[in-house]
N, C-alpha and C positions, 0 to 999 in steps of 0.2 A: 493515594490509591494508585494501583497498577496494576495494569492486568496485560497478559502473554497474549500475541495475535498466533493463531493457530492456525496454518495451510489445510484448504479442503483435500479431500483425494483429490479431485481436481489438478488441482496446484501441484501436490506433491508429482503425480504421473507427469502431466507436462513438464513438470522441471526436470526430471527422470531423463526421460522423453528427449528434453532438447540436449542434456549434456551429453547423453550416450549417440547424438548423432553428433554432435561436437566435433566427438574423439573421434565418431567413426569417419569423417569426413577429414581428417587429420593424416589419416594413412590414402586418401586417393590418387595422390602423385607422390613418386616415388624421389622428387625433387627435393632437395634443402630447402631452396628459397620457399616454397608449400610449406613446408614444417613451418617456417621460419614465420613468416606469413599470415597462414591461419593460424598458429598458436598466439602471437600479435591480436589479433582481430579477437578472439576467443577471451585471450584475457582483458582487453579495453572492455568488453560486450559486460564481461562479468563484473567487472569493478565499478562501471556505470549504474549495472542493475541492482548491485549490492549496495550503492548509495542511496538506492530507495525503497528499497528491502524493509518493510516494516517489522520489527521483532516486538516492541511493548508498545502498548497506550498507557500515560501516566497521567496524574492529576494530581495539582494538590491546589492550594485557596488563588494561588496566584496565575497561572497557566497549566493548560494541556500541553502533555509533551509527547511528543511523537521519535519514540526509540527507533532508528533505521539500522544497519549494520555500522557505519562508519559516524553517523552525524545523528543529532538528536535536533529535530526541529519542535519551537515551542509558539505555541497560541497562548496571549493573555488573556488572562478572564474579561478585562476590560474590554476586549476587541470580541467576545462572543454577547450574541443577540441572543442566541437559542441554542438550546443542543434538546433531538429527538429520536427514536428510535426508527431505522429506516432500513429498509430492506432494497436493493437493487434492483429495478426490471429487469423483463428477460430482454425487452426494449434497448439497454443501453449501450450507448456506441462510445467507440474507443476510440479517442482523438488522439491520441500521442501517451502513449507508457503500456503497462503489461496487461493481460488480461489473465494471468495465469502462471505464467514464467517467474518463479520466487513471490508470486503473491499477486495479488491486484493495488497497479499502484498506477499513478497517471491523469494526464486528464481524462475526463470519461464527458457524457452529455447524454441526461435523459429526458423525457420528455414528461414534463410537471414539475422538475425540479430547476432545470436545464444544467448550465456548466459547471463541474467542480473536480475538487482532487481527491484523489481515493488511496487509502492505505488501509488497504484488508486483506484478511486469508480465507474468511467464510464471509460468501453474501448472508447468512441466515445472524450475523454477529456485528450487524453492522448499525450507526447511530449516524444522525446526520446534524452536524456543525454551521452552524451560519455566525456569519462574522457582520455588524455592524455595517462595515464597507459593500456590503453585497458577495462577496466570496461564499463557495460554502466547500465542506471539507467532508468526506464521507470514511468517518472509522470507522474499524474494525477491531475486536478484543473476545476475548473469554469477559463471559458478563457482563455483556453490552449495557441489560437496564440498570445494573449497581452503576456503570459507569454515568450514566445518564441521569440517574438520579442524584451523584456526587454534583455531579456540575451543576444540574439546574437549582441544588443548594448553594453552593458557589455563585451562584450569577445574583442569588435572592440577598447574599449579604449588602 
């Protein structure tokens, strides 16, 4: 099973948002080394964030895979406790990664659940992962409870 993570307006405006100040911040000084410089900085920024850029959630009996732009990171079914349907507070604070910038991706920290990693495009689409170890992982997909109901088949095998 796989299903496409989908950016809120949210997401898309601020991604909008921060490229078109990018560029606009691109022509501020009329210098080389400024071109040279910020277009550097612009592109590391992007190639960083496109690494964790979620595009698909996948599943099949063996592992969840988590589709980024560049890399495909995978959880074994083995190493999942639970997987539940879970929706974001408005509570939750962003420890390090995006809150909106290509997606919601990062550590984040809420309170009830507390630390985890998040790859979503809608808070309203989101299913929350717990790992064996104490890790927990908060997806996001088009058809979050098919996806939730796969795996919690999956864990019952």
């Amino acid at each position: 099973m796989k299903q496409q993570v989908v950016l809120s307006k949210f997401c898309i405006i601020s991604t909008l948002a921060c490229l078109a100040l990018f560029v606009g911040c691109t022509f501020i000084l009329p210098e080389i080394w400024w071109y040279i410089g910020w277009s550097t900085f612009v592109a590391i920024l992007l190639i960083i964030c496109l690494c964790y850029m979620p595009m698909s959630i996948g599943a099949d009996e063996n592992a969840i895979y988590i589709n980024r732009s560049f890399k495909m990171k995978s959880v074994s079914m083995t190493e999942i406790k639970s997987a539940q349907l879970h929706t974001p507070s408005s509570g939750t604070i962003r420890v390090c990664g995006s809150g909106g910038f290509l997606g919601y991706w990062g550590w984040f920290s809420e309170r009830g659940i507390g630390k985890y990693f998040a790859y979503y495009g809608k808070m309203s689409d989101c299913f929350l992962v717990e790992l064996k170890n104490g890790r927990k992982y908060i997806l996001g997909c088009k058809n979050a409870p098919d996806m939730v109901e796969y795996i919690n088949k999956q864990l019952k095998k």
